[in-house]
C-alpha positions as CSV (number, residue, x, y, z in Angstrom):
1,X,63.2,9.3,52.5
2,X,66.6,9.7,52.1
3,X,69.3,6.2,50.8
4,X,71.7,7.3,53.4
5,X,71.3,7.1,57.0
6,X,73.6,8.8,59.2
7,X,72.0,7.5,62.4
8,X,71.1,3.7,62.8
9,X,67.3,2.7,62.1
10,X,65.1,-0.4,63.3
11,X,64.3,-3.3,61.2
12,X,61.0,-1.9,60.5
13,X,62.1,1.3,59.2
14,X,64.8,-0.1,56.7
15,X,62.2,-3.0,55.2
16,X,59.6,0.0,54.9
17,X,62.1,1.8,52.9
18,X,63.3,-1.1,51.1
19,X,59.3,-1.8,50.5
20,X,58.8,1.9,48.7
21,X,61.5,1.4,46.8
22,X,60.4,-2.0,45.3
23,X,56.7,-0.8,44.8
24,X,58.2,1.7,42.1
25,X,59.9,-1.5,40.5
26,X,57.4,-2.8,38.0
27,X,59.0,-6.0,36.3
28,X,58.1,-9.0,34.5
29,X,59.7,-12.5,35.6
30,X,59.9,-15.7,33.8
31,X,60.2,-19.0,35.4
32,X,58.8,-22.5,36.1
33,X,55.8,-22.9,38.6
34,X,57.2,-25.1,41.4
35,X,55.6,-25.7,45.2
36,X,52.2,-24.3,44.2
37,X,49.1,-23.8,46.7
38,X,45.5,-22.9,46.5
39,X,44.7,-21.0,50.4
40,X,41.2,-22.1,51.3
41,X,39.3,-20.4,52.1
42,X,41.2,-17.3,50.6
43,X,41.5,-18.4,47.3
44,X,44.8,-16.7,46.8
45,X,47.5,-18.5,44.9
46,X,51.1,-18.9,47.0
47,X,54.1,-20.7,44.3
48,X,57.9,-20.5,44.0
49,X,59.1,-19.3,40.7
50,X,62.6,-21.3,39.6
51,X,64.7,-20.2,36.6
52,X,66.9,-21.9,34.9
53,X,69.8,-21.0,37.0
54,X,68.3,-22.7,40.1
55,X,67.3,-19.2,41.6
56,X,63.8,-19.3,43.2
57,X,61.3,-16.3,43.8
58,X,58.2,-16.9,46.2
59,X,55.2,-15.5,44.6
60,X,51.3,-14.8,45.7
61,X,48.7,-13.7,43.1
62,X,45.3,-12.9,44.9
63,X,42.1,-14.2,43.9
64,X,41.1,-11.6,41.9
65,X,43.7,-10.9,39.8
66,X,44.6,-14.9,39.6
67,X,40.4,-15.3,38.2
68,X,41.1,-12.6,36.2
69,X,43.8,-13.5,34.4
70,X,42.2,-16.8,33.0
71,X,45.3,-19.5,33.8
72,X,45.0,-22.6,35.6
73,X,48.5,-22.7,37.0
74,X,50.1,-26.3,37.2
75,X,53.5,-27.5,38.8
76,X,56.0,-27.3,36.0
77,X,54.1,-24.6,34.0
78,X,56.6,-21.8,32.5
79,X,54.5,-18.2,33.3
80,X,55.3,-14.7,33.0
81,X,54.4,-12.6,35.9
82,X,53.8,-9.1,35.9
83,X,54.2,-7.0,39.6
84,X,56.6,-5.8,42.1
85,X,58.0,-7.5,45.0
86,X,58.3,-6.7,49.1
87,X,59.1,-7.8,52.1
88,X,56.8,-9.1,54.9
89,X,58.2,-7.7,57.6
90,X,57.2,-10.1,60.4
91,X,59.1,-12.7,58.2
92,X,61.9,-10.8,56.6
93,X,61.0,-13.0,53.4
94,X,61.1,-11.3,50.1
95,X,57.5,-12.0,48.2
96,X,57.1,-11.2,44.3
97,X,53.3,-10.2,44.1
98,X,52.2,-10.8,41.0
99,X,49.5,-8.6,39.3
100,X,49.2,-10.9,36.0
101,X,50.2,-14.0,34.8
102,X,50.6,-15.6,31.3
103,X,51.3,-18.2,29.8
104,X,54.8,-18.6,27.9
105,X,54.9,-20.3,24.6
106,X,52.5,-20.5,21.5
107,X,51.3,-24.0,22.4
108,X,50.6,-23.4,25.4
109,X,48.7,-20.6,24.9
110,X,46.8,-22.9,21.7
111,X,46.3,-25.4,24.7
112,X,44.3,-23.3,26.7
113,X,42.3,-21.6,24.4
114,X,41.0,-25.4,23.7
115,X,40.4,-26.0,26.7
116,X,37.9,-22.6,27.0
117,X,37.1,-22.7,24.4
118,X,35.4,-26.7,24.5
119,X,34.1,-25.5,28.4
120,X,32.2,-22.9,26.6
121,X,30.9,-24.5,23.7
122,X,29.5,-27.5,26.4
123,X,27.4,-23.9,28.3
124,X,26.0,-22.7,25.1
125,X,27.4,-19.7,25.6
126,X,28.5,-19.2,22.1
127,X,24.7,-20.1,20.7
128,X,23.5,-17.3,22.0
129,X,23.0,-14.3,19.9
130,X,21.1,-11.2,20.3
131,X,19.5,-9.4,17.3
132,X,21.5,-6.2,16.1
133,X,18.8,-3.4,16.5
134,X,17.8,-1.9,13.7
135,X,19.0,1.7,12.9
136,X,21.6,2.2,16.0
137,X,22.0,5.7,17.0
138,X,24.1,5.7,20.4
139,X,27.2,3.6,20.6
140,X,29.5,2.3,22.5
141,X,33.5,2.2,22.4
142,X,36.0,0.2,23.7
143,X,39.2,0.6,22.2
144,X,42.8,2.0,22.5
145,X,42.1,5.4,21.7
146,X,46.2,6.4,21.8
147,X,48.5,5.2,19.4
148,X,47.3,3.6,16.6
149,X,44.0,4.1,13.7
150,X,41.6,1.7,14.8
151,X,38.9,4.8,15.7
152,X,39.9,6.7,12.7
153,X,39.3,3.8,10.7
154,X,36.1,3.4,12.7
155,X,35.0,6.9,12.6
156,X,35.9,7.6,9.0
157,X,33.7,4.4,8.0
158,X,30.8,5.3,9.3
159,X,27.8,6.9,7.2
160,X,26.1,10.2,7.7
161,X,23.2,9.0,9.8
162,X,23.0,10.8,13.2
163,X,25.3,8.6,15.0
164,X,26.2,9.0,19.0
165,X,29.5,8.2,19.6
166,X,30.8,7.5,23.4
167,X,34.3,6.0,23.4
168,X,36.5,4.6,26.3
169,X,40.0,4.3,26.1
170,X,41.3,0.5,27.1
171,X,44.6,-1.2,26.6
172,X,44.0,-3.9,24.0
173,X,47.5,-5.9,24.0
174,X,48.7,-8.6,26.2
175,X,47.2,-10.1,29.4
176,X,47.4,-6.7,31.3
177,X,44.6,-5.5,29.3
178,X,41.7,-7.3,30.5
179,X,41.4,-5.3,33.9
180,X,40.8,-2.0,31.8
181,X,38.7,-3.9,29.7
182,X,36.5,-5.3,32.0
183,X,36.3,-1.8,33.8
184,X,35.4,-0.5,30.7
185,X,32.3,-2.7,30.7
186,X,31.1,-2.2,34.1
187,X,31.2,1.8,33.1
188,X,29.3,1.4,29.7
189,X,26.5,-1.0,31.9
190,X,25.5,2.3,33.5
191,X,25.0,4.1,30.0
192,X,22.8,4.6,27.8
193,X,23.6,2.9,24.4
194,X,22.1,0.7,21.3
195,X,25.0,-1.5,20.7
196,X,28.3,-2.1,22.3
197,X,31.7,-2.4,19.9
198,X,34.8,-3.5,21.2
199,X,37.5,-3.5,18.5
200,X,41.4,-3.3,18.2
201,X,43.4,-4.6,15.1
202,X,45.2,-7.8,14.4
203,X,47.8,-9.4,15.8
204,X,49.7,-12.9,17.4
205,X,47.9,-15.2,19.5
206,X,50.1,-13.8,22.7
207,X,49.2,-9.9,21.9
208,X,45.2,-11.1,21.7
209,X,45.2,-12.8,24.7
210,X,43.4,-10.2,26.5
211,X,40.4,-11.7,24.0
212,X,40.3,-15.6,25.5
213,X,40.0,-14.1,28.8
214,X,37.1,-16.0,30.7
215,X,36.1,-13.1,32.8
216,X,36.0,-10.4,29.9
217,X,34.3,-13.6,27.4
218,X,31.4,-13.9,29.7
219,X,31.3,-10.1,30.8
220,X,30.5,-9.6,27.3
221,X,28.2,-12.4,27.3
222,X,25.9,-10.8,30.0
223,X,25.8,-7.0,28.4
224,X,22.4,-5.6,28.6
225,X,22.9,-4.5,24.9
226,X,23.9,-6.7,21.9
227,X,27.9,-6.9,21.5
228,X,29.9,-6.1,18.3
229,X,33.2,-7.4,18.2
230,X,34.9,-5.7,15.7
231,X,38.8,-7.4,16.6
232,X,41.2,-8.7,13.9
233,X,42.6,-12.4,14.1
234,X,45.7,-14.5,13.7
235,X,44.8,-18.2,13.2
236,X,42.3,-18.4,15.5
237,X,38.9,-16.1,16.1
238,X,39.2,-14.9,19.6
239,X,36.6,-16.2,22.4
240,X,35.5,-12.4,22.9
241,X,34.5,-12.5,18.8
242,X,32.6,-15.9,19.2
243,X,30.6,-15.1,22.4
244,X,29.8,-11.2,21.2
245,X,26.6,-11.1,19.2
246,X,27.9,-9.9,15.9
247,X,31.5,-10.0,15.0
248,X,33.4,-8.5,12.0
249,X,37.4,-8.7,11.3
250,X,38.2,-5.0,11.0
251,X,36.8,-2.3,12.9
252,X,36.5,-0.7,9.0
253,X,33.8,-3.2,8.9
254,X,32.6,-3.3,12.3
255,X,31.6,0.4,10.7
256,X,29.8,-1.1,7.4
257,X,27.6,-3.3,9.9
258,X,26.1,-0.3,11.5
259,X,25.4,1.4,8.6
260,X,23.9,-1.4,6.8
261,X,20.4,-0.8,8.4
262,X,20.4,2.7,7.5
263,X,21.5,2.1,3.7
264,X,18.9,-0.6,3.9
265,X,16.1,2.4,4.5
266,X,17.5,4.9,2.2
267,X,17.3,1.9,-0.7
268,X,13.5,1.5,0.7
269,X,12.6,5.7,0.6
270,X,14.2,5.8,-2.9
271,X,11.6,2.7,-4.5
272,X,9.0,4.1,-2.2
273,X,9.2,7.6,-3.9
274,X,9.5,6.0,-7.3
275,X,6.1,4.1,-6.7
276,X,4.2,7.0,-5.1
277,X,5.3,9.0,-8.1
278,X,4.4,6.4,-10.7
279,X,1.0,5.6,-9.0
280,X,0.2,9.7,-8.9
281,X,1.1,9.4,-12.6
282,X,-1.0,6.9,-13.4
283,X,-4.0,8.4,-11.4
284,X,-3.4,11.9,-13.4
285,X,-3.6,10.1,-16.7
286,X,-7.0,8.0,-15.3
287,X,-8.5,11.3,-14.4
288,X,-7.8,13.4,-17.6
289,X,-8.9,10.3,-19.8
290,X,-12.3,10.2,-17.5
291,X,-12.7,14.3,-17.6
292,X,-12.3,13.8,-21.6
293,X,-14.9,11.4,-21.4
294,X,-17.2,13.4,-19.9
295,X,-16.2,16.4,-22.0
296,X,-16.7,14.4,-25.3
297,X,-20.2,13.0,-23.3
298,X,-21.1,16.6,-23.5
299,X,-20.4,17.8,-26.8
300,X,-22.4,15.0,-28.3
301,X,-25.5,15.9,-26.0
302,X,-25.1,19.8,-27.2
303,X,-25.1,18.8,-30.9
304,X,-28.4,16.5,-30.6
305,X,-30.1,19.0,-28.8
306,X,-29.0,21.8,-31.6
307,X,-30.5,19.0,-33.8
308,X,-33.6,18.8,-32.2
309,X,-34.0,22.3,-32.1
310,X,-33.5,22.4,-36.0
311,X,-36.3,19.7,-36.3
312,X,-38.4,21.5,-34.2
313,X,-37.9,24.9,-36.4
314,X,-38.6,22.5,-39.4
315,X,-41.9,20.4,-37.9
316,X,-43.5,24.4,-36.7
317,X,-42.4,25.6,-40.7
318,X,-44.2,22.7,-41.8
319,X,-47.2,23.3,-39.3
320,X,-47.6,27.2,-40.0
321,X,-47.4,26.5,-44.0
322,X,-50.1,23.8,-43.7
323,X,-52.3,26.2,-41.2
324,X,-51.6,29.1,-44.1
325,X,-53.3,27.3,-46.8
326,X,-55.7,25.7,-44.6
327,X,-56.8,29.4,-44.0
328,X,-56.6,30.1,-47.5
329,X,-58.9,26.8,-48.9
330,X,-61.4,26.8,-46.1
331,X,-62.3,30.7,-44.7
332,X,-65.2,28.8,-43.0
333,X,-63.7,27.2,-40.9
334,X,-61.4,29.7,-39.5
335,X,-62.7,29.7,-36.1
336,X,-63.2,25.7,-35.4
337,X,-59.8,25.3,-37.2
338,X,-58.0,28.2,-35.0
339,X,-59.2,26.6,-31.9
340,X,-57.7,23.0,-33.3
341,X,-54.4,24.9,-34.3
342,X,-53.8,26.6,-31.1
343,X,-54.5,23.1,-29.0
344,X,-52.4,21.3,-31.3
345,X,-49.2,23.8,-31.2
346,X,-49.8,24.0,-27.9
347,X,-49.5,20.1,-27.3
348,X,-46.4,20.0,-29.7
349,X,-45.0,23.0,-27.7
350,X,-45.3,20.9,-24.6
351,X,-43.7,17.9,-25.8
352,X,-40.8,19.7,-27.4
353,X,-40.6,21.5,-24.4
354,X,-40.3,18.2,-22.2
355,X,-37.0,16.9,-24.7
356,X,-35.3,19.9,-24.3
357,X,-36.0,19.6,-20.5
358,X,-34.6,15.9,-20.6
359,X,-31.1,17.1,-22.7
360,X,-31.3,20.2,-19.9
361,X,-31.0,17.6,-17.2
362,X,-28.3,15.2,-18.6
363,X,-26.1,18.1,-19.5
364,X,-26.6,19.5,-15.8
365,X,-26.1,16.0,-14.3
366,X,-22.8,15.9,-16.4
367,X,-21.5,18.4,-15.3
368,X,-18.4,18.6,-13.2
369,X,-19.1,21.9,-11.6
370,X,-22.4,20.6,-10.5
371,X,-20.8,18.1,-7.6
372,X,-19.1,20.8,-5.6
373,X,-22.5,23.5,-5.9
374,X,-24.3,20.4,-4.4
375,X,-22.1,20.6,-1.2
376,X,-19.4,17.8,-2.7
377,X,-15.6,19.1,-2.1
378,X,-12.3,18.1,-3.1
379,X,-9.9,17.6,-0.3
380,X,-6.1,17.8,-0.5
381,X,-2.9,18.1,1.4
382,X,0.5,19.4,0.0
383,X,-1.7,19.8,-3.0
384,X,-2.6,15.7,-3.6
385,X,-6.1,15.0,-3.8
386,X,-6.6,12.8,-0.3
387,X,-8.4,9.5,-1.8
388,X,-7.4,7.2,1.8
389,X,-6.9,7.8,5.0
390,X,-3.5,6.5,5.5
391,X,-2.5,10.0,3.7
392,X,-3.4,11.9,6.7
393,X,-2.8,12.2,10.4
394,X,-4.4,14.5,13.3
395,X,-2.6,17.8,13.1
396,X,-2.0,17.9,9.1
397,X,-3.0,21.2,7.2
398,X,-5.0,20.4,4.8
399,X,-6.9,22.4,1.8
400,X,-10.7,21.4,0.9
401,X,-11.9,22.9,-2.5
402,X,-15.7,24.0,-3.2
403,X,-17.8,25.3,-5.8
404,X,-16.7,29.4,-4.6
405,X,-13.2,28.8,-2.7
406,X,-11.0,26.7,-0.8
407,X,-11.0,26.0,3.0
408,X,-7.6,25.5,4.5
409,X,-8.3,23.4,7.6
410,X,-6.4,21.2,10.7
411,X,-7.4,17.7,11.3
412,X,-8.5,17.5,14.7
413,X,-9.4,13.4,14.6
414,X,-10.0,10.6,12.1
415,X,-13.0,8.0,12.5
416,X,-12.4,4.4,10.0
């Protein structure tokens, strides 16, 4: 539209021009709360706004955005109002429609946070606090991504462990941030995430105001998933950081919390190793101090039955010295005597037959080899000996030694 008529226009047309222009005017007034009304059953908030000067401003603020921004406005309250103004046409009355209002001055601000902050406490809300899972893959963002290093700081902190990142990007400063905060909520309900971190740096108690907000405190109350609040502080912790289920000053350590899980099982796989390996150790030194045993076992059975052997080769010396001069002395009796001789050797052959068939059998019982010809194996996988079931599970490769090979095998199902 052009801002110069030539030909005369109606009331209506000038106000809607006058309208377009003001709705590009986005200003911030500050003034004293005079002549204020609560519509019922609208809810929306009607007020005159006085400066100093005298000069007055009618105002509305609509439900939502009054709820939203938190205040309870009272007659002679100083506010700051964010929005842009028209002009009701039916009326010709100039209205300032306010988007946001905030309170002016730091002890007002203190003020209310005591009073939300006591209202809360009363509901329990703060009690509350949902375990942290453990070893958090996919997370959530809410920060102002724009501008400053809270994600780098963020980012850069985090450990090497497979993490999912999905940001948003929200204004974090001043009252006019809790509208894209709270949208950022609503968005990350429909997604699927462990854990939930809402961070943004340090500042005055007016610039984290957007963090007492009732609306975004018990929005992030009734997340699906546990809440980290990873926000710095003034004097005072924020409401946001005492409802959320975890809280941490920096988002640097917002960063360290999430990895602490992780770190946690890294410490665990290093001892574990260091046991296994210990333990394997152990068993190798059991084994060769047993296979010694046996082979020592062994040995000493060979050298009493080379001993026996001798005696024998002695005893028959002996025998066939005493049957020589027997033959010699007494020719008459060579046939009663030869018949006595053979029965005799024979009987001695018998019973040193029957010792060397007793060291035969403990040498053959003693022997390793033995229990893998009588169908005994050795069973392994990656090349340990399996001695438990809790080494295995259906599907492993595994290699099962016998007394001519090795069987390589897949488990196909375990019976305890």
């Amino acid at each position: 539209m052009n801002n110069r008529f030539e030909e005369p226009i109606s009331v209506s047309e000038y106000i809607q021009f006058l309208n377009e222009l003001l709705k590009k005017v986005e200003v911030k007034l500050i003034g004293e709360v005079v002549q204020l009304k609560i519509h019922q059953p609208s809810g929306h908030v009607y007020f005159t706004l006085k400066d100093k000067d005298g000069a007055i401003m009618n105002c509305v603020i609509w439900k939502y955005n009054y709820r939203m921004c938190g205040v309870s406005l009272t007659e002679g309250m100083t506010v700051i109002l964010s929005g842009n103004a028209d002009i009701y046409p039916a009326r010709g009355t100039l209205t300032f429609k306010a988007n946001t209002v905030e309170l002016v001055g730091e002890g007002a601000l203190k003020k209310a946070y005591d009073e939300l902050k006591s209202k809360l406490q009363k509901e329990g809300l703060f009690d509350i606090k949902r375990p942290i899972p453990d070893y958090p893959q996919k997370i959530g963002v809410i920060t102002s991504l724009y501008g400053g290093t809270v994600i780098h700081d963020f980012t850069s902190n985090l450990g090497k462990f497979g993490f999912k990142i999905r940001a948003i990007n929200s204004k974090v400063e001043g009252v006019e941030a809790v509208k894209e905060l709270l949208s950022a909520i609503e968005r990350f309900k429909k997604e699927d995430i462990d854990v939930l971190v809402i961070m943004r740096g340090g500042g005055s108690l007016e610039s984290l105001i957007a963090f007492d907000n009732e609306m975004l405190v018990r929005s992030v109350a009734n997340f699906p998933v546990p809440v980290i609040a990873g926000i710095g502080h003034h004097k005072d912790v924020t409401l946001v950081s005492l409802v959320a289920d975890a809280a941490e000053s920096t988002p640097s350590a917002a960063a360290y919390f999430l990895n602490r899980s992780w770190e946690n099982a890294m410490h665990k796989i290093d001892s574990y190793s260091y046991e296994i390996l210990n333990n394997f150790n152990y068993a190798l030194q059991k084994t060769e101090k047993r296979i010694k045993l046996s082979l020592d076992f062994i040995i000493k059975n060979f050298d009493s039955i080379f001993e026996e052997y001798q005696k024998v080769e002695l005893r028959l010396k002996e025998t066939l010295t005493k049957i020589k001069h027997q033959l010699i002395s007494d020719n008459n009796k060579i046939g009663s005597l030869r018949v006595k001789v053979l029965r005799d050797f024979i009987e001695y052959l018998d019973f040193q037959k029957r010792i060397v068939i007793n060291y035969e059998q403990i040498i053959h019982y003693n022997n390793p080899e033995k229990q893998l010809k009588m169908g005994y194996s050795i069973s392994r996988i990656k090349g340990n000996i399996i001695r438990d079931i809790s080494q295995v599970k259906v599907g492993d490769d595994i290699d099962i030694q016998i007394t001519n090979g090795i069987i390589q095998s897949k488990i196909k199902n375990i019976k305890k």
